[in-house]
MARKOL-205260 format. One record per residue (C-alpha): chain; x, y, z. Coordinates in steps of 0.05 Angstrom, whole numbers, plus 32768, in hexadecimal, padded with zeros to 4 digits. Layout:
residues N
   unit     c1     c2     c3
      A      X      Y      Z
...
This chain:
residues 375
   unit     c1     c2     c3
      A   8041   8398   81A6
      A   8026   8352   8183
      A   7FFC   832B   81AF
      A   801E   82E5   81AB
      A   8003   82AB   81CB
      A   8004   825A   81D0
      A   7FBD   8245   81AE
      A   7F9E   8202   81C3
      A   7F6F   8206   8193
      A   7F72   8218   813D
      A   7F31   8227   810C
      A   7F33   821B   80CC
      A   7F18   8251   8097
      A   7F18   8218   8059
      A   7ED5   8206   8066
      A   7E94   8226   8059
      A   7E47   821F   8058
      A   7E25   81EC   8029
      A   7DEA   81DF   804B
      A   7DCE   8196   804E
      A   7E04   8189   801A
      A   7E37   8176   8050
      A   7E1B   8135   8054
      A   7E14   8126   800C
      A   7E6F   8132   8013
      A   7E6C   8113   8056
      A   7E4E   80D1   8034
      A   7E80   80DA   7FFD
      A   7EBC   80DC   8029
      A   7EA2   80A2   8049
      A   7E9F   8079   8011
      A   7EDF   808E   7FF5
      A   7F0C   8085   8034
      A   7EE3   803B   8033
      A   7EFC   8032   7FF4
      A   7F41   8048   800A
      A   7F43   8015   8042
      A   7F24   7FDE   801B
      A   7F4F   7FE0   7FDF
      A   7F90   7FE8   8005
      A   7F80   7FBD   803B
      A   7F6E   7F85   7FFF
      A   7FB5   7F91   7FE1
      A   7FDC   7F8A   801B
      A   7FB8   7F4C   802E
      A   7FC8   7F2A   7FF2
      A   8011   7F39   7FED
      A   8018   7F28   803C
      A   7FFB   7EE4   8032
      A   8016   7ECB   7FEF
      A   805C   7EAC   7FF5
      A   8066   7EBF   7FA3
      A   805D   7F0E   7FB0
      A   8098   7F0B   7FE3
      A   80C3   7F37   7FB9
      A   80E2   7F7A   7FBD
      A   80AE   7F99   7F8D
      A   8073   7F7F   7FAA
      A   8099   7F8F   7FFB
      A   809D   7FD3   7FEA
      A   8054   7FD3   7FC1
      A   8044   7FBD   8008
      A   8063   7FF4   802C
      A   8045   8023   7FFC
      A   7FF7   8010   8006
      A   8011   8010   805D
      A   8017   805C   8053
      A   7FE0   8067   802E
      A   7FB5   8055   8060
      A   7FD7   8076   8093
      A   7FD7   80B8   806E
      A   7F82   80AA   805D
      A   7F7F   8099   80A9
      A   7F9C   80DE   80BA
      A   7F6B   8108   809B
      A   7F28   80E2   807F
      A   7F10   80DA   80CA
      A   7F1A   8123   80DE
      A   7F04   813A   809B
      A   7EC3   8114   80A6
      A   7EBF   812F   80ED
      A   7ECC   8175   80D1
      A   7E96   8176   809B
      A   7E5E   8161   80CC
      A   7E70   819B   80F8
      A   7E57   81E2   80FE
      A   7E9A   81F8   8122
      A   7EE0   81E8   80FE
      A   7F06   81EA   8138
      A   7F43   81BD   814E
      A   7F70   81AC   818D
      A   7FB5   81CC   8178
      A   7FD6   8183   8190
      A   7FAA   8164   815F
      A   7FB9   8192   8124
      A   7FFE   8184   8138
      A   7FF1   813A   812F
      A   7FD5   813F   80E9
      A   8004   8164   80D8
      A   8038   8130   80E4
      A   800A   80F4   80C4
      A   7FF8   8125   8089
      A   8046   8135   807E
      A   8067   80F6   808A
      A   8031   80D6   8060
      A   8052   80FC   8026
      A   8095   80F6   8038
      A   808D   80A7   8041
      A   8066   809F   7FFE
      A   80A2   80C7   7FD0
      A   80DB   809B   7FF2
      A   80AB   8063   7FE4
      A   80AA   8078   7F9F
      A   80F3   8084   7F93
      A   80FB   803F   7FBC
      A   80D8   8016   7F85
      A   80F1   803B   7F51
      A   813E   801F   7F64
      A   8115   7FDE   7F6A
      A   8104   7FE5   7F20
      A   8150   8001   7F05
      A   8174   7FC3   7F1E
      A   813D   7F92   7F0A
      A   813F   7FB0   7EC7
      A   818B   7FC2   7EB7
      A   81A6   7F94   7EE9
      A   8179   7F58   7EE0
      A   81B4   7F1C   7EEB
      A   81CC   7F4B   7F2F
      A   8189   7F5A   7F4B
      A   817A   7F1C   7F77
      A   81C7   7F2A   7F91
      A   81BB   7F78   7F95
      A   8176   7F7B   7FB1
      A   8179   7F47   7FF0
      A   8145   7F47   8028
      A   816F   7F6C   8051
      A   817B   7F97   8027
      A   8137   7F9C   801B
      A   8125   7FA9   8062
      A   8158   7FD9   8071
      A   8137   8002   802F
      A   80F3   7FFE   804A
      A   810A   8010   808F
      A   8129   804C   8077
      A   80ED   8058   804A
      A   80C8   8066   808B
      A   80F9   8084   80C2
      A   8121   80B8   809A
      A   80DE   80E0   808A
      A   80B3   80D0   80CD
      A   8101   80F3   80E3
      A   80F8   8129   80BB
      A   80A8   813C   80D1
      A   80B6   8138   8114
      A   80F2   8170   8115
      A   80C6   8195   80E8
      A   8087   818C   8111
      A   80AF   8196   8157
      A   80CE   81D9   8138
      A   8081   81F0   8136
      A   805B   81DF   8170
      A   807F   8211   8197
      A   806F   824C   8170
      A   8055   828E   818F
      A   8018   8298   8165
      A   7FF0   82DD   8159
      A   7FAD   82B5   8136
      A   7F98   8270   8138
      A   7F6D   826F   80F5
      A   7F88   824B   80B5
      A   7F6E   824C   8071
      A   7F6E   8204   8063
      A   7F41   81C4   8075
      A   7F78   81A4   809B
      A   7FB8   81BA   80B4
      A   7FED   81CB   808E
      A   802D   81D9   80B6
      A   8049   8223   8093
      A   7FFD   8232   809C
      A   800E   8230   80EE
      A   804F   8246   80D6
      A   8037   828D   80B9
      A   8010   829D   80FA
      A   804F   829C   8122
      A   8062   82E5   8144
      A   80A5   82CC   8158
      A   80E2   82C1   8127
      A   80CD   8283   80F7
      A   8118   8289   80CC
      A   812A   8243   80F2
      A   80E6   8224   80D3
      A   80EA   8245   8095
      A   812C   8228   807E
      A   8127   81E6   809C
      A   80E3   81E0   807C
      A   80FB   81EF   803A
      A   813B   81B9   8045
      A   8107   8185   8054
      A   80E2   8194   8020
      A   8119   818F   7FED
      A   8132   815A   800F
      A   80F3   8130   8012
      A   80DA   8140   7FC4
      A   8112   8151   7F9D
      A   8140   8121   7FC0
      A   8115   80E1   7FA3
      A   80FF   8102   7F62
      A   8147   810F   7F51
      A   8154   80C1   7F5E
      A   8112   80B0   7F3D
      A   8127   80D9   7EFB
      A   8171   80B7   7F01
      A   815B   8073   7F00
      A   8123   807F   7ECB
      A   815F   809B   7E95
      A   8182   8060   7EA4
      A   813A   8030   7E9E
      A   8132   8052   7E52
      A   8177   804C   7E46
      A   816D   8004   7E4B
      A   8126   7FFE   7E23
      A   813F   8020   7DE7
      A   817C   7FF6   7DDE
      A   815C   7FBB   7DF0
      A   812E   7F86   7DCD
      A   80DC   7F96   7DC2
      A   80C9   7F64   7DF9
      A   8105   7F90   7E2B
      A   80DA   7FC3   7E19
      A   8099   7FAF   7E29
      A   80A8   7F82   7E6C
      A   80CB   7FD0   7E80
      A   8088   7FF2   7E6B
      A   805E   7FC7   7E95
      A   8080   7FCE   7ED7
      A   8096   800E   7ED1
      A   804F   8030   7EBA
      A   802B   8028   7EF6
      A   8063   8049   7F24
      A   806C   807C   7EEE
      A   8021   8090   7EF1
      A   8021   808A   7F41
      A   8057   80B9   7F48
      A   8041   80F3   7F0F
      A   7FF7   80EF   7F38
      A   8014   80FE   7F7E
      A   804D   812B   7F63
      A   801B   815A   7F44
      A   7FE6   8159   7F8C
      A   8029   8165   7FB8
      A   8040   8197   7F85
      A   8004   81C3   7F88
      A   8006   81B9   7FD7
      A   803E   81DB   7FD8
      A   8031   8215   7FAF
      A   7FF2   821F   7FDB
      A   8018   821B   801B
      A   8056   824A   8004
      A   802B   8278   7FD9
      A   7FEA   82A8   7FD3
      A   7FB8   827F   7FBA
      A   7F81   82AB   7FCC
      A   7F6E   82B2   7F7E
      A   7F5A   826D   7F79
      A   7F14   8261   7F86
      A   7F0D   823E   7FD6
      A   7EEB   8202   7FB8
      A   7F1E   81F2   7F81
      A   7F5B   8201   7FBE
      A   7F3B   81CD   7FE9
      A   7F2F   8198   7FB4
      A   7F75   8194   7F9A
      A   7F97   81A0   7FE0
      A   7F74   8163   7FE9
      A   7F85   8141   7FA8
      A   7FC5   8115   7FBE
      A   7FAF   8103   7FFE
      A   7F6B   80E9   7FE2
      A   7F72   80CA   7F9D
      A   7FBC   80B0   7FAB
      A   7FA8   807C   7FDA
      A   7F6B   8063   7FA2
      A   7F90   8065   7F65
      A   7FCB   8040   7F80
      A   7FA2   8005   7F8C
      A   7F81   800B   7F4D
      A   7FB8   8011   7F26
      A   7FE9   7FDD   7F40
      A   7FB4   7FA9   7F4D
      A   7F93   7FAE   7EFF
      A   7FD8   7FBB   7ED8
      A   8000   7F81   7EFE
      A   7FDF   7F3D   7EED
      A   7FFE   7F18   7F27
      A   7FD8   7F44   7F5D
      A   7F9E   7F46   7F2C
      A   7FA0   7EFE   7F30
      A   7FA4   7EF1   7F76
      A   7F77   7F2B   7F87
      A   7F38   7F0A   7F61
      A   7F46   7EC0   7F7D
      A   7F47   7EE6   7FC0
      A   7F00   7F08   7FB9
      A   7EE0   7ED0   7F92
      A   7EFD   7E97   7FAF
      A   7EBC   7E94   7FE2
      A   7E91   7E96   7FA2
      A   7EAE   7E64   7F7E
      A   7EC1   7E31   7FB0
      A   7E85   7E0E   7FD0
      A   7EA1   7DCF   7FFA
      A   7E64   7DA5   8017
      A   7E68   7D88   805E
      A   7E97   7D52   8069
      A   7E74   7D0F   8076
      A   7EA0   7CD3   8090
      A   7E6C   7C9C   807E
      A   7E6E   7CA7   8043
      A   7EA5   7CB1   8024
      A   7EC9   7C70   8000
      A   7F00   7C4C   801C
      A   7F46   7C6D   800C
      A   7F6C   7C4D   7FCA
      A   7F98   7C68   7F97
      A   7F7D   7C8B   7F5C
      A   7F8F   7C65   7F1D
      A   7FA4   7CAF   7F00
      A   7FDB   7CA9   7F2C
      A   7FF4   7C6F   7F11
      A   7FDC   7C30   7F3E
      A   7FB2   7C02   7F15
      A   7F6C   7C07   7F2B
      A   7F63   7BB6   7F39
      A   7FA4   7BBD   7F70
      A   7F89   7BC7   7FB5
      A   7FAB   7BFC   7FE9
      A   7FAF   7BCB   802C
      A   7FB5   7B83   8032
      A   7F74   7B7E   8058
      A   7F55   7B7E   8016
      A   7F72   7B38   7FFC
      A   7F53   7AEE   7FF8
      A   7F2D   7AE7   8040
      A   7F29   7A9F   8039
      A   7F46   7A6F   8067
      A   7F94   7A65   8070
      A   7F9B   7A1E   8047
      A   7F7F   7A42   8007
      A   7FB6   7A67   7FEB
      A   7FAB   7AA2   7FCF
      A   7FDF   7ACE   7F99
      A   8007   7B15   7FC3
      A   7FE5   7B4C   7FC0
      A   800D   7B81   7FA0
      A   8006   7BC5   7FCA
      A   800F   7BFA   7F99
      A   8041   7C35   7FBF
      A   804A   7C7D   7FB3
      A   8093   7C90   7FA1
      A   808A   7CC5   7FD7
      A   806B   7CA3   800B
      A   8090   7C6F   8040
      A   8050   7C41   8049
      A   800F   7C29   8010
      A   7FE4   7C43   8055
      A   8000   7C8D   804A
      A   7FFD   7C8B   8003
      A   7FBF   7C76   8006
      A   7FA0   7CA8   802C
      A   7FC7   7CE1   8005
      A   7FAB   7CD4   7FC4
      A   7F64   7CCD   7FDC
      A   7F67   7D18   7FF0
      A   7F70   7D2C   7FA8
């Protein structure tokens, strides 16, 4: 008879010994989920605060850099725990937990992707339609879905595990992996076996298909179009063409290594590119949107530098002149703002009106006044 039990605790056989080298990759996966944090963090700042990158493609940029750091928050900190320790051990609750992040993370990020590649069909084949066809609510309700269909999905598939009868508690990764829990189950795993490969299908080739319909239909349009159709298609489309080929190929090979014996690949090259899409996704998105796109480009430097540049001195009351229009706006320069600056001679000597120059925009000369002088 199998001994089956409910494990509290799981150890992972990914890592290995390297010596005082496991602070030379601690210090690199420092710096690189800093990086992560920095760069996304940057990015969703500036689209958050500037009125002019209020737009579906920007919204659901937005969304996309959200769940990339909540996939980098799911694993950097317990890979940097894990490579400091001498025992790779963790609670079976937690593993659970990652699992989730880890999964929805990838789940989230494909919708995403399929999300802005609709954006991009009806901006470029239904350009007159697309302010009617892409509203805010309709925006919202996209981004909502983005996010609740697949956190959905990863909690029925990580519900269906947790209460597994297991005969080990030892998998061959660096983090968990859900059909690596899966395959140490004693008990009958048909239930998690089919509904894992429904989600699966359902969660990759579900958005790919849609991706690969609206990109026929985005060519369609460039080659019977003019050169500049062309190139204003080539621009938006080539950074969410080279996002999604980068994480297709990481999430690809995850799955092979997850379904499949993969024991003939060397342990160091496994780890690496199990690795690949939950590590250099959440970089080169950043990179690549905020170089290629010159309005985020723009706004991005003027955000960094604007400290540098800008160097107001303190603001001194007694000195500053008294408050009259600018003759570049128009007043003539020998026209005073206020009366109080007329003849002060006595009553009997008449002196010619003052003309007080106004500001088409203002009510009263005092307002106008005042405007202009803070140009």
């Amino acid at each position: 008879m199998i001994n089956s039990t409910q494990v509290s605790y799981f150890t992972f056989g990914g890592y290995f010994n390297i010596g005082l080298f496991k602070y030379l990759f601690f210090l690199i996966i420092m710096c690189l989920y800093a990086v992560i944090i920095c760069a996304n963090l940057l990015l969703i700042v500036v689209i958050c605060m500037n009125r002019s990158l209020h737009e579906p493609m920007y919204l659901f940029l937005c969304s996309l850099f959200i769940n990339e750091l909540f996939g980098s928050t799911g694993l950097f900190p317990f890979l940097l725990v894990q490579i400091l320790s001498d025992i790779h051990t963790v609670s079976a609750p937690f593993c659970f937990l990652q699992i989730f992040c880890v999964y929805a993370y990838a789940a989230v990020q494909f919708h995403n992707l399929s999300v802005m590649s609709y954006d991009r069909y009806l901006a470029i084949c239904y350009p007159l339609q697309y302010n009617t066809q892409m509203t805010s609510i309709k925006v919202g309700v996209l981004i909502a879905l983005t996010w609740i269909y697949p956190f959905v999905g990863v909690a029925v598939t990580t519900s269906l595990s947790a209460p597994l009868q297991l005969c080990g508690n030892i998998i061959n990764t660096i983090y968990c992996d859900n059909y690596s829990i899966v395959k140490l189950a004693c008990s009958e795993t048909r239930v998690n076996n089919i509904y894992g490969l429904f989600i699966t299908c359902l969660v990759v080739f579900g958005p790919l298909i849609l991706i690969l319909y609206t990109y026929i239909r985005i060519l369609k349009v460039c080659f019977s179009g003019s050169k500049q159709t062309r190139q204003k298609a080539l621009s938006t489309c080539t950074p969410h063409l080279a996002s999604l080929l980068n994480f297709s190929f990481g999430s690809f090979f995850q799955i092979l290594q997850s379904r499949f014996d993969m024991s003939s690949v060397p342990m160091m090259l496994r780890n690496l590119l199990s690795l690949y899409f939950l590590t250099c996704q959440p970089i080169f998105n950043p990179l690549m949107y905020g170089l290629q796109m010159s309005k985020i480009r723009s706004l991005c430097k003027s955000l960094v530098f604007v400290t540098l540049l800008l160097d107001p001195g303190p603001a001194t009351s007694d000195t500053q002149p008294s408050p009259a229009c600018p003759a570049s706006r128009g007043a003539p320069l020998s026209l005073s703002c206020s009366a109080s600056r007329g003849s002060q001679s006595s009553p009997s000597a008449r002196s010619p009106p003052v003309i007080e120059p106004r500001c088409p925009q203002f009510p009263s000369p005092t307002v106008a006044c005042s405007s202009w002088g803070n140009y």
